[in-house]
Gaussian input, Z-matrix of N, CA and C with variables (Angstrom, degrees):
# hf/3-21g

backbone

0 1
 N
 C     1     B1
 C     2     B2     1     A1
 N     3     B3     2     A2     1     D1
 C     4     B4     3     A3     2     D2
 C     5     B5     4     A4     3     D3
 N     6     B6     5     A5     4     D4
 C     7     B7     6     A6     5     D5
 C     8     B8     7     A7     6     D6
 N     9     B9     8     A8     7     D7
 C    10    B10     9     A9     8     D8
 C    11    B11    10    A10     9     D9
 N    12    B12    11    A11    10    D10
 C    13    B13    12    A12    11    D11
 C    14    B14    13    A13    12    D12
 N    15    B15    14    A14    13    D13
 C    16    B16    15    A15    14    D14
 C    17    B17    16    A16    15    D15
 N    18    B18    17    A17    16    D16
 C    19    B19    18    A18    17    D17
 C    20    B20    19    A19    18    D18
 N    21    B21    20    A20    19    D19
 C    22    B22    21    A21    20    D20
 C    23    B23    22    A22    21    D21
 N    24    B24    23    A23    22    D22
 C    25    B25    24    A24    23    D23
 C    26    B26    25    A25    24    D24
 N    27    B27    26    A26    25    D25
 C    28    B28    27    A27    26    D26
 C    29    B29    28    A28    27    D27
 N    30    B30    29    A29    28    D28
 C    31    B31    30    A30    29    D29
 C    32    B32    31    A31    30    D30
 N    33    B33    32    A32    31    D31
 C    34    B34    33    A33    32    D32
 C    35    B35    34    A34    33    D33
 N    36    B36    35    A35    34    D34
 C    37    B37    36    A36    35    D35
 C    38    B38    37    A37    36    D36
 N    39    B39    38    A38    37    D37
 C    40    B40    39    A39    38    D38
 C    41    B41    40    A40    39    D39
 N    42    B42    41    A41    40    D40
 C    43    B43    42    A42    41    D41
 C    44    B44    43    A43    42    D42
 N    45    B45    44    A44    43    D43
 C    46    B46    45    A45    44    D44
 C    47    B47    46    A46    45    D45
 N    48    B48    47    A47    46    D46
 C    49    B49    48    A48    47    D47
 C    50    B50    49    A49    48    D48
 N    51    B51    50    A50    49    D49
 C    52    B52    51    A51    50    D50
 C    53    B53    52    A52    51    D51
 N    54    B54    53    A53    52    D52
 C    55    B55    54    A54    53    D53
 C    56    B56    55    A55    54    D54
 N    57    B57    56    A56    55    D55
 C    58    B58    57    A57    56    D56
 C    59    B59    58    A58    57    D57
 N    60    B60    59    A59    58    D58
 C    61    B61    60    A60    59    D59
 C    62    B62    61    A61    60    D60
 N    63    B63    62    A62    61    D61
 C    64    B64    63    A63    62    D62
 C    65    B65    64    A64    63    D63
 N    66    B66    65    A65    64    D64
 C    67    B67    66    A66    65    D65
 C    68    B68    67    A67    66    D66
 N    69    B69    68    A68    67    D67
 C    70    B70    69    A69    68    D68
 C    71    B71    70    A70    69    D69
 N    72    B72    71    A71    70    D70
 C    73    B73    72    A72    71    D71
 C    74    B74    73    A73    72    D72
 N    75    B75    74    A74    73    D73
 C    76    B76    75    A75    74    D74
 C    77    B77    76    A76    75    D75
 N    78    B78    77    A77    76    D76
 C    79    B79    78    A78    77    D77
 C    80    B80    79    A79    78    D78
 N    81    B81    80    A80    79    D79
 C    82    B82    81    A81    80    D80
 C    83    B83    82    A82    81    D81
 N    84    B84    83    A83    82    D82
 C    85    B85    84    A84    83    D83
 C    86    B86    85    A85    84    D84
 N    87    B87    86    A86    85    D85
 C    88    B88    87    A87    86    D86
 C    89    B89    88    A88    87    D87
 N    90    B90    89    A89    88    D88
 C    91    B91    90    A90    89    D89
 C    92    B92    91    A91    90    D90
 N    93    B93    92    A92    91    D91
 C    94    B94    93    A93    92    D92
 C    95    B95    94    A94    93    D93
 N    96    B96    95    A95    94    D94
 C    97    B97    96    A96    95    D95
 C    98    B98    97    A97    96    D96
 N    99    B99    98    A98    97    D97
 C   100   B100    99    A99    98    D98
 C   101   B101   100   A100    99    D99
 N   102   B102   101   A101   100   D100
 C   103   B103   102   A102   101   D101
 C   104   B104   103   A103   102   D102
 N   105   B105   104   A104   103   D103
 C   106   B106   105   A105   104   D104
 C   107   B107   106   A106   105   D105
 N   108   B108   107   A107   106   D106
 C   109   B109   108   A108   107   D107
 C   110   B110   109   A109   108   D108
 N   111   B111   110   A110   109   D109
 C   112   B112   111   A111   110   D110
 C   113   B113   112   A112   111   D111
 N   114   B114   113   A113   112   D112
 C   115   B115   114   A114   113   D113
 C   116   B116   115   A115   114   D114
 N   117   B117   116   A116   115   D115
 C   118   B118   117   A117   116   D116
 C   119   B119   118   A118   117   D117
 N   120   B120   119   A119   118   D118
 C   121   B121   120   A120   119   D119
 C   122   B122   121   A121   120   D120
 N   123   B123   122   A122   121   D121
 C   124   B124   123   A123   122   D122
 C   125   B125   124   A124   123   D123
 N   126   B126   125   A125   124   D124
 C   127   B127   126   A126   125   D125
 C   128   B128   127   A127   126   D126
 N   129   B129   128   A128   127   D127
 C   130   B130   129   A129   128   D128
 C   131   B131   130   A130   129   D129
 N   132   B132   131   A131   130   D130
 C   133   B133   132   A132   131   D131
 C   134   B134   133   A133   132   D132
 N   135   B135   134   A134   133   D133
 C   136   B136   135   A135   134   D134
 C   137   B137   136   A136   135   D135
 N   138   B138   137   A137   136   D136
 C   139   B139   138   A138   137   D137
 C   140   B140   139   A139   138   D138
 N   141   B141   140   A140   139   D139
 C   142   B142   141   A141   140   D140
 C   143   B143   142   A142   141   D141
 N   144   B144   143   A143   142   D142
 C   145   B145   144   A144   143   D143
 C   146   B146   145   A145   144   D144
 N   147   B147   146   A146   145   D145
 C   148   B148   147   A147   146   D146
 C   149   B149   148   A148   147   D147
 N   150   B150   149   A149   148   D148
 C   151   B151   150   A150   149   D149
 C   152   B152   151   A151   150   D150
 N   153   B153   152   A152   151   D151
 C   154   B154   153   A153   152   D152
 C   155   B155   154   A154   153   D153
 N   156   B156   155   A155   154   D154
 C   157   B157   156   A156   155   D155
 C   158   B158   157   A157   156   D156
 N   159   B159   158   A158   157   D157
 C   160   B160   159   A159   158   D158
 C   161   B161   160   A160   159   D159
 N   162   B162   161   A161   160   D160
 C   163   B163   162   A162   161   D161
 C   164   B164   163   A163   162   D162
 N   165   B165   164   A164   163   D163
 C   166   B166   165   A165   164   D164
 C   167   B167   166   A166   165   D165
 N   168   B168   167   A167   166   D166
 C   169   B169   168   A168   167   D167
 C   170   B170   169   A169   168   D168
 N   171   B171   170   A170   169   D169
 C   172   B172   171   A171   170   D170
 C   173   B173   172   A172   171   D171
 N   174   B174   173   A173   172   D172
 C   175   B175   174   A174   173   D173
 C   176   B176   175   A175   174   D174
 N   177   B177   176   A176   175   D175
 C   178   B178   177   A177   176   D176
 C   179   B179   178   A178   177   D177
 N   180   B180   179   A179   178   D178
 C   181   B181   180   A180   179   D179
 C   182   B182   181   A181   180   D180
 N   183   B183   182   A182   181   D181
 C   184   B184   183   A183   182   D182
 C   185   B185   184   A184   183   D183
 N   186   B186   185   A185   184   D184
 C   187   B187   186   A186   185   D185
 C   188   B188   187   A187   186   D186
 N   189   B189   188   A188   187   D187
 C   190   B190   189   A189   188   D188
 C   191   B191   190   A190   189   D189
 N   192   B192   191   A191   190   D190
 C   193   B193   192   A192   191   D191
 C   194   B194   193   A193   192   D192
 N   195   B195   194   A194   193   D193
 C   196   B196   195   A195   194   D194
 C   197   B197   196   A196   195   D195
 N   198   B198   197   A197   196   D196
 C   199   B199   198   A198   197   D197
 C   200   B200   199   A199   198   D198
 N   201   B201   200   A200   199   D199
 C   202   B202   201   A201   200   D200
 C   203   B203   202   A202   201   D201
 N   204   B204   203   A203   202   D202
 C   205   B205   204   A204   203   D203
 C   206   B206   205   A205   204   D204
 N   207   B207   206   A206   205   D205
 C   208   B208   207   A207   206   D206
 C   209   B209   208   A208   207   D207
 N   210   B210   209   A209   208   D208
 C   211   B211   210   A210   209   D209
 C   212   B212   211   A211   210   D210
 N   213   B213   212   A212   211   D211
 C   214   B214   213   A213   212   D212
 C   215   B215   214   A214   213   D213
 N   216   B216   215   A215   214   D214
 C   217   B217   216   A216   215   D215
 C   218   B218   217   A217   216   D216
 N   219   B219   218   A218   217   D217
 C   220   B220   219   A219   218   D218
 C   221   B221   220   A220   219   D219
 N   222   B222   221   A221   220   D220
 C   223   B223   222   A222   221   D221
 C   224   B224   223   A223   222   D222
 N   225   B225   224   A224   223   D223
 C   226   B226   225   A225   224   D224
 C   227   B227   226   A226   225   D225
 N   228   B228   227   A227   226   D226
 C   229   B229   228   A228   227   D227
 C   230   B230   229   A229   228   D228
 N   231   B231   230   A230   229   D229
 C   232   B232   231   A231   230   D230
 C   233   B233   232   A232   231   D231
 N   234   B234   233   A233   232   D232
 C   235   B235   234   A234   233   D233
 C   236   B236   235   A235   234   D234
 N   237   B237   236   A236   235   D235
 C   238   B238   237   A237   236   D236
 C   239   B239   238   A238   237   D237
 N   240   B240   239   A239   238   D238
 C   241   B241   240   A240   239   D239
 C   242   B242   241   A241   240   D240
 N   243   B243   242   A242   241   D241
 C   244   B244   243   A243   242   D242
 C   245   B245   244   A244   243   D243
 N   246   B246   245   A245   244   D244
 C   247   B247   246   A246   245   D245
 C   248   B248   247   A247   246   D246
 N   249   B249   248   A248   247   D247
 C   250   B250   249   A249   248   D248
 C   251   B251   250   A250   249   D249
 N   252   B252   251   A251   250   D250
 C   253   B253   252   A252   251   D251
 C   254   B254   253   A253   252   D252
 N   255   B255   254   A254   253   D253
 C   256   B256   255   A255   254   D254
 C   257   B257   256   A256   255   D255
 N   258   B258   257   A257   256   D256
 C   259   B259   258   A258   257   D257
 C   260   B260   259   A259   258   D258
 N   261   B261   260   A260   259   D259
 C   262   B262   261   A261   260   D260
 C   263   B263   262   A262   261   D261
 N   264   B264   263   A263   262   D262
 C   265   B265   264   A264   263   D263
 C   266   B266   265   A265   264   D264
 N   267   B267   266   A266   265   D265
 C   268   B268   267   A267   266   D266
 C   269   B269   268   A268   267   D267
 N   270   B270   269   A269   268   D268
 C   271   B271   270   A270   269   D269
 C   272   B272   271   A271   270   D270
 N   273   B273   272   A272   271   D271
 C   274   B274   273   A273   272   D272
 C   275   B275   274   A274   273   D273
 N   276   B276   275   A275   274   D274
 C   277   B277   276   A276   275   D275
 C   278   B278   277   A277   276   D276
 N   279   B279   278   A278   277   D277
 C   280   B280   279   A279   278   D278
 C   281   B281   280   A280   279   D279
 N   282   B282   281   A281   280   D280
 C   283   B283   282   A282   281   D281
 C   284   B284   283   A283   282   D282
 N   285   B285   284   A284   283   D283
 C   286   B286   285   A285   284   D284
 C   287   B287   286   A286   285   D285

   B1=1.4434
   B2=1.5192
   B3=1.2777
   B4=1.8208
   B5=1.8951
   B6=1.2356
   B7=1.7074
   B8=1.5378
   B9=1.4241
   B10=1.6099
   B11=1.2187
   B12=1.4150
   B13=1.0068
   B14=1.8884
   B15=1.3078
   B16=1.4536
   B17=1.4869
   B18=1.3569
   B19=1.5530
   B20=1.3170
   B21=1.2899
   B22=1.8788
   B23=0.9815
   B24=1.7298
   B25=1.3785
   B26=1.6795
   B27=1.5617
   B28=1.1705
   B29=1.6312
   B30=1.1355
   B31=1.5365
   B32=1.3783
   B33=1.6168
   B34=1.4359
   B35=1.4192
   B36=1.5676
   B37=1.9038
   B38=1.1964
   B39=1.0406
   B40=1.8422
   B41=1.5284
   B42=1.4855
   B43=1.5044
   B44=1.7356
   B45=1.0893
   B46=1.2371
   B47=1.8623
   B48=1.1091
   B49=1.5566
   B50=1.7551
   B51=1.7091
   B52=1.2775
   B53=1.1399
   B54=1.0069
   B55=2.1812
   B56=1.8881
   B57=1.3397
   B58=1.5272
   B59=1.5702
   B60=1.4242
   B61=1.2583
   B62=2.0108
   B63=1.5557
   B64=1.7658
   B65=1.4913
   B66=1.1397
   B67=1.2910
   B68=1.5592
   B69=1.5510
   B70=1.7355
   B71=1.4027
   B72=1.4441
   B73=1.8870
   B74=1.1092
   B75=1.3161
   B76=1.9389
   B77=0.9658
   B78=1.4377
   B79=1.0957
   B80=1.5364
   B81=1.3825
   B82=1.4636
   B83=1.9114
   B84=1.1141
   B85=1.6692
   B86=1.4944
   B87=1.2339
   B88=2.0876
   B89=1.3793
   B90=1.5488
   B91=1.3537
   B92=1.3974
   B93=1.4013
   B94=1.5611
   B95=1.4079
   B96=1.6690
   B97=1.1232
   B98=1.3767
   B99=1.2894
   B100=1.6407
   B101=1.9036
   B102=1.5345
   B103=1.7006
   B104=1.6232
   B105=1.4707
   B106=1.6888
   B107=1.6861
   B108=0.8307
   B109=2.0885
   B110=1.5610
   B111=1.2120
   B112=1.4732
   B113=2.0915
   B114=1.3257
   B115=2.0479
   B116=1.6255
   B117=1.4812
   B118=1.4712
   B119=1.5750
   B120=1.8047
   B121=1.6203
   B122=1.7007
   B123=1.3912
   B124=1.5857
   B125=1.8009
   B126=0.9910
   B127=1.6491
   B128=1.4643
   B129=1.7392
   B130=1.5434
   B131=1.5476
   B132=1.5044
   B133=1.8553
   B134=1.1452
   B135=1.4020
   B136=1.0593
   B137=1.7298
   B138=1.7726
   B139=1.2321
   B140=1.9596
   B141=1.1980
   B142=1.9542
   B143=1.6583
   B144=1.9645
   B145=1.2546
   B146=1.6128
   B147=1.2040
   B148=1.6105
   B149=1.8025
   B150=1.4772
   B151=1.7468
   B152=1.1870
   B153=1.3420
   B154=1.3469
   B155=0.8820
   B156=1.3434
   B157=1.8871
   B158=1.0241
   B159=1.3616
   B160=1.5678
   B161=1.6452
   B162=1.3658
   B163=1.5752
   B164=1.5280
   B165=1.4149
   B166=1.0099
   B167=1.7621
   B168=1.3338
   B169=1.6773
   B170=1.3799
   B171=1.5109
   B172=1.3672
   B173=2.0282
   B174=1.3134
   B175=1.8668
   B176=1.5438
   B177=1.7447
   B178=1.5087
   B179=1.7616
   B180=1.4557
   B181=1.2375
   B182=2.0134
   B183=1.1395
   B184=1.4870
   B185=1.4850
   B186=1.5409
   B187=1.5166
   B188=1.3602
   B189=1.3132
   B190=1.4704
   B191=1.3287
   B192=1.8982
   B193=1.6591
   B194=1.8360
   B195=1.1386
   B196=1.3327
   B197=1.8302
   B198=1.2813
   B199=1.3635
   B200=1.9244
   B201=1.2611
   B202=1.2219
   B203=1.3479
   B204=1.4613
   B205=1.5662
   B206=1.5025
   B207=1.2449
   B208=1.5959
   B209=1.5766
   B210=1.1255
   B211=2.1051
   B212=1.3078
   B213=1.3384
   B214=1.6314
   B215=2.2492
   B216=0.9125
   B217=1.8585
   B218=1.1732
   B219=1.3602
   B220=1.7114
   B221=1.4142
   B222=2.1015
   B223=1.3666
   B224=1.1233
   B225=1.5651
   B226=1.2483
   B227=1.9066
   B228=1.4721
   B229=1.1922
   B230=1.5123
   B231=1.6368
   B232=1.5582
   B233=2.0038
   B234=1.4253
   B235=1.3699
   B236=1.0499
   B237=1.4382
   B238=1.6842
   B239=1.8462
   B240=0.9700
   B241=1.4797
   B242=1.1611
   B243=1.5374
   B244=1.4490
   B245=1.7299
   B246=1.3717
   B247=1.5506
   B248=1.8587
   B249=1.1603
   B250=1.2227
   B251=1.7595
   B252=1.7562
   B253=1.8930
   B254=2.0368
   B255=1.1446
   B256=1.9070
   B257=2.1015
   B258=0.9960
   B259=1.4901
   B260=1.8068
   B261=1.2457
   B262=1.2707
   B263=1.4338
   B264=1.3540
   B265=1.5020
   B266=1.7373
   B267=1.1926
   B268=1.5732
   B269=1.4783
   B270=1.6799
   B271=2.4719
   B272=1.4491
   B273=1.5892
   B274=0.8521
   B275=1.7654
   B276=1.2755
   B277=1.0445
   B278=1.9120
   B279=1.4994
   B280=1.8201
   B281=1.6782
   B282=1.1532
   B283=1.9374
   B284=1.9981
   B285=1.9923
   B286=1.2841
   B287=2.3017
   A1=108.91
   A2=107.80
   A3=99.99
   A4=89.48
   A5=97.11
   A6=112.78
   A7=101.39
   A8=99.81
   A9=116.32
   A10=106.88
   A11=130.72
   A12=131.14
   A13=134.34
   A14=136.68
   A15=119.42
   A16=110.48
   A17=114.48
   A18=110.50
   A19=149.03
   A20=103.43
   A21=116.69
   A22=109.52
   A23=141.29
   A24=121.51
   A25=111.38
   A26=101.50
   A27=127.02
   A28=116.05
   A29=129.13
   A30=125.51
   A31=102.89
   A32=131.40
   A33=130.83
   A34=110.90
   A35=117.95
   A36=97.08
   A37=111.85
   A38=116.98
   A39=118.51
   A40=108.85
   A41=106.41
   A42=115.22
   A43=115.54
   A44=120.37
   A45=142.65
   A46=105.44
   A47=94.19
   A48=110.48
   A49=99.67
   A50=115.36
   A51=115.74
   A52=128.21
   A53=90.83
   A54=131.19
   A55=87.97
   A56=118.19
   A57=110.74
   A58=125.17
   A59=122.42
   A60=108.90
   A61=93.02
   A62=95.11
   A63=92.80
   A64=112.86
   A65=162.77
   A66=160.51
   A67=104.02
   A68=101.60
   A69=117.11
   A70=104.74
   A71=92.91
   A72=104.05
   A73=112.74
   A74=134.47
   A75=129.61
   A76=118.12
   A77=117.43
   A78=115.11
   A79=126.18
   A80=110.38
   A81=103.70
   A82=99.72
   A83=105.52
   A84=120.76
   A85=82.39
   A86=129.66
   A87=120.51
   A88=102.97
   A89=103.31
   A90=122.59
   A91=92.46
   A92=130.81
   A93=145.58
   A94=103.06
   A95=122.87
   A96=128.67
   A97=125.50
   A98=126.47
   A99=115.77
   A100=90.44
   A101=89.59
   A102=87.20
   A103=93.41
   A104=151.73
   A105=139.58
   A106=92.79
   A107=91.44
   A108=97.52
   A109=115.84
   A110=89.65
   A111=108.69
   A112=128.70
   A113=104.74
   A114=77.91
   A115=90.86
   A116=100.11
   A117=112.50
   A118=102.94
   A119=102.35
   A120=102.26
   A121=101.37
   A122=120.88
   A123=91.52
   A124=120.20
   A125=89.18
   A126=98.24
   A127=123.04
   A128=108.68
   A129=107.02
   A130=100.76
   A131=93.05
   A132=96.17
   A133=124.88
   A134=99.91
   A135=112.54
   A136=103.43
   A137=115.43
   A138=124.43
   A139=109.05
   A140=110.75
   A141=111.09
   A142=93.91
   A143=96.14
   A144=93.73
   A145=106.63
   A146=105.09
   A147=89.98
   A148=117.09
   A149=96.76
   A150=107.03
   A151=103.44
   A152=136.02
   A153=133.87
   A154=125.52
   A155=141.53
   A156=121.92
   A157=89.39
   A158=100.40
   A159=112.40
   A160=110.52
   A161=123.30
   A162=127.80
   A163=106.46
   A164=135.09
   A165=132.52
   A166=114.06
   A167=109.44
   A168=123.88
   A169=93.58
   A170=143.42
   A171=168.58
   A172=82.79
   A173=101.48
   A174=102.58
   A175=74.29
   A176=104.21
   A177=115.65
   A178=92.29
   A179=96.28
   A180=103.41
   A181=108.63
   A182=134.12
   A183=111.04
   A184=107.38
   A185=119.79
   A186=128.58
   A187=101.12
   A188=143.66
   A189=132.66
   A190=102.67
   A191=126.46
   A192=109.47
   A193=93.30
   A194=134.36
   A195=139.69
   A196=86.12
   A197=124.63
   A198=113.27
   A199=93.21
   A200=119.18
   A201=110.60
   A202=112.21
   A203=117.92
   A204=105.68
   A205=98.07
   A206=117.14
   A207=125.26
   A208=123.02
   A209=106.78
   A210=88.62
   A211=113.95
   A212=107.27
   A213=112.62
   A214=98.28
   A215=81.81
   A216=94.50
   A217=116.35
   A218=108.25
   A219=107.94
   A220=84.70
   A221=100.57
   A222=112.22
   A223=127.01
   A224=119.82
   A225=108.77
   A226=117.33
   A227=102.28
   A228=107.15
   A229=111.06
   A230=116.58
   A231=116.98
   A232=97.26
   A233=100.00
   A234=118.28
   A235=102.75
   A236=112.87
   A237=113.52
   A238=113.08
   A239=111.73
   A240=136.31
   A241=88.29
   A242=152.32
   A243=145.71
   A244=87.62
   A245=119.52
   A246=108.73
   A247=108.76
   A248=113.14
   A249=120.21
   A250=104.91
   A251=90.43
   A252=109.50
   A253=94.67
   A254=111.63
   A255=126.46
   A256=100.59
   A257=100.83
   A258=82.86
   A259=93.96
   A260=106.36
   A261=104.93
   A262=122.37
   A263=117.85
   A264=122.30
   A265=123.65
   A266=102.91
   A267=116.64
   A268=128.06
   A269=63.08
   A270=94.16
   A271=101.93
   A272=116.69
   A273=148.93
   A274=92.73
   A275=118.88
   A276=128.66
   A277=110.51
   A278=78.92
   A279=99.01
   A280=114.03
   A281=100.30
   A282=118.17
   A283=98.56
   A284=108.42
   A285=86.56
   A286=108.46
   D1=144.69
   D2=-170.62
   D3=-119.61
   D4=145.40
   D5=178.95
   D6=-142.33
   D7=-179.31
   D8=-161.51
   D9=-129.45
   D10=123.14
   D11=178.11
   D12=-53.90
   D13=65.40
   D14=-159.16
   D15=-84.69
   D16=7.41
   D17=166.19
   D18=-166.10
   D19=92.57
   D20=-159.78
   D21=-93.75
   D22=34.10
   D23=147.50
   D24=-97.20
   D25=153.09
   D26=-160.84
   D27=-121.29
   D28=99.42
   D29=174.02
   D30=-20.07
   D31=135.06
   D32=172.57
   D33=-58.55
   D34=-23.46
   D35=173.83
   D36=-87.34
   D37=-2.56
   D38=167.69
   D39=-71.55
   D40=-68.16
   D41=164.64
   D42=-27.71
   D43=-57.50
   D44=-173.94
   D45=-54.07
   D46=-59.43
   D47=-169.77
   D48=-71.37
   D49=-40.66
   D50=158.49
   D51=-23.54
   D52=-74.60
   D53=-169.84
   D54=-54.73
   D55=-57.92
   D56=178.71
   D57=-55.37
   D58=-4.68
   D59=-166.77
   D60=-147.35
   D61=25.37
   D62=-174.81
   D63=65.03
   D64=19.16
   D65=-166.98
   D66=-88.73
   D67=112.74
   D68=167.76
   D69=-81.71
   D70=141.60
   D71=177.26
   D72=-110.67
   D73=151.75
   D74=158.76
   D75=-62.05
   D76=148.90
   D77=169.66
   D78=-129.78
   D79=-177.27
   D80=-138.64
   D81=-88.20
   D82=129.62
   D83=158.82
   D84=94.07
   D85=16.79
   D86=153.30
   D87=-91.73
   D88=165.68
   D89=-155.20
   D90=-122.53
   D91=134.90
   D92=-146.90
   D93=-160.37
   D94=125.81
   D95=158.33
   D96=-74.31
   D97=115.66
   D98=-169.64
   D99=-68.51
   D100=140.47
   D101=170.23
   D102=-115.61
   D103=19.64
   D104=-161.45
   D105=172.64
   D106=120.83
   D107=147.05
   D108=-123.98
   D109=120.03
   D110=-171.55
   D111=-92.21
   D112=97.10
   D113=-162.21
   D114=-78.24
   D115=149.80
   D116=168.47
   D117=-94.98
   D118=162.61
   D119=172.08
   D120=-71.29
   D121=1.33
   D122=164.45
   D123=-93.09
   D124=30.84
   D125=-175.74
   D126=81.49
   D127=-18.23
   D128=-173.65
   D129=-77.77
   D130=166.58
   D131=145.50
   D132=-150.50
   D133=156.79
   D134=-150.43
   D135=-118.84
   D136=158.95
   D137=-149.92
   D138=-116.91
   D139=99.49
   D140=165.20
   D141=-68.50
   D142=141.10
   D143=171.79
   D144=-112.51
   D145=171.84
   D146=-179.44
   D147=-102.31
   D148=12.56
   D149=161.88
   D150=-98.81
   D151=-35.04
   D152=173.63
   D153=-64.32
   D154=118.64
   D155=155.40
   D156=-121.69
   D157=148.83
   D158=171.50
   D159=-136.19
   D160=176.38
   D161=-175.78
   D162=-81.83
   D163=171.67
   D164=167.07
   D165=-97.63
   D166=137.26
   D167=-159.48
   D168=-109.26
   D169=154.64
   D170=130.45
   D171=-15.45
   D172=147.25
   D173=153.16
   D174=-165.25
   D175=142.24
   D176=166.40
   D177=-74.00
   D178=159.89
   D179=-178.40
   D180=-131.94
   D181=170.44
   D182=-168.51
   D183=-91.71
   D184=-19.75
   D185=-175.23
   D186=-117.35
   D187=-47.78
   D188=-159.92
   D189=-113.71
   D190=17.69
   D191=142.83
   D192=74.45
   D193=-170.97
   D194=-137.04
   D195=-84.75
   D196=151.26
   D197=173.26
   D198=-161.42
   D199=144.43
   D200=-171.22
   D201=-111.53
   D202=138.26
   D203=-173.26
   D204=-156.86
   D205=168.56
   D206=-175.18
   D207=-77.01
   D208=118.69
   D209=-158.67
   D210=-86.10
   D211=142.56
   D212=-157.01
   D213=-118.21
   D214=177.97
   D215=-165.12
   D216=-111.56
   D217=133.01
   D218=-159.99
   D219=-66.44
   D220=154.93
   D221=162.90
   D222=-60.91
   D223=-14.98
   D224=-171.51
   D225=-77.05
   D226=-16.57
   D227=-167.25
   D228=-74.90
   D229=26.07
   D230=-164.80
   D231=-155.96
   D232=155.38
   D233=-176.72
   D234=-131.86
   D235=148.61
   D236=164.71
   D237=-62.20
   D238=-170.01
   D239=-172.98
   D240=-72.38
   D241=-48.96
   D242=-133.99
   D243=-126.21
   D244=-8.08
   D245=167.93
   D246=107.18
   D247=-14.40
   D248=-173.11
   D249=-90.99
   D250=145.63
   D251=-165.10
   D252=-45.96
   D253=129.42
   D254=163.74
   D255=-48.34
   D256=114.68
   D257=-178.01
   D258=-119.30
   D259=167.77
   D260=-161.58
   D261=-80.47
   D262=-45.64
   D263=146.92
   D264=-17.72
   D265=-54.86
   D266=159.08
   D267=-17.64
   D268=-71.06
   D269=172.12
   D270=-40.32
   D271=-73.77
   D272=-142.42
   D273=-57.55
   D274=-74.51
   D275=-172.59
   D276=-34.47
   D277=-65.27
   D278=-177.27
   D279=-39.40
   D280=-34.59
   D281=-154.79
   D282=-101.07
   D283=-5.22
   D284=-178.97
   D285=-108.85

């Protein structure tokens, strides 16, 4: 499924923590193939792109303690092609 980026700013300790481990971000009004939707245990989810790759970073986790994985982008920060919110069902469909 291809979406559009509507939002690439980043809290500076995100940036920061970025910048420490090489991590490329999207950016805003480019067009990105989701390659993964990912649910986190905080309920969000979050989006691998398939122009992006990135390395895998440390994230504490609430049961398995430090665990390293590739960091992905909240859905909200993306629209479909026609402008409307990425909903996850969507994913789902697209990705089977």
């Amino acid at each position: 499924m291809e979406v559009i980026c509507i939002n690439d700013l980043f809290l500076p300790q995100v940036l920061a923590f970025y910048a420490e481990f090489g991590i490329k971000t999207p950016s805003k009004d480019k067009m990105y193939t989701v390659r993964q939707a990912k649910r986190h245990t905080t309920g969000e989810t979050g989006l691998l792109l398939g122009e992006i790759q990135n390395p895998d970073v440390p994230v504490k986790h609430p049961v398995l303690g430090e665990v390293w994985v590739e960091p992905t982008f909240n859905i909200n920060r993306f629209r479909t092609l026609l402008g409307e919110p990425v909903r996850e069902e969507e994913l789902e469909l697209a990705n089977s």
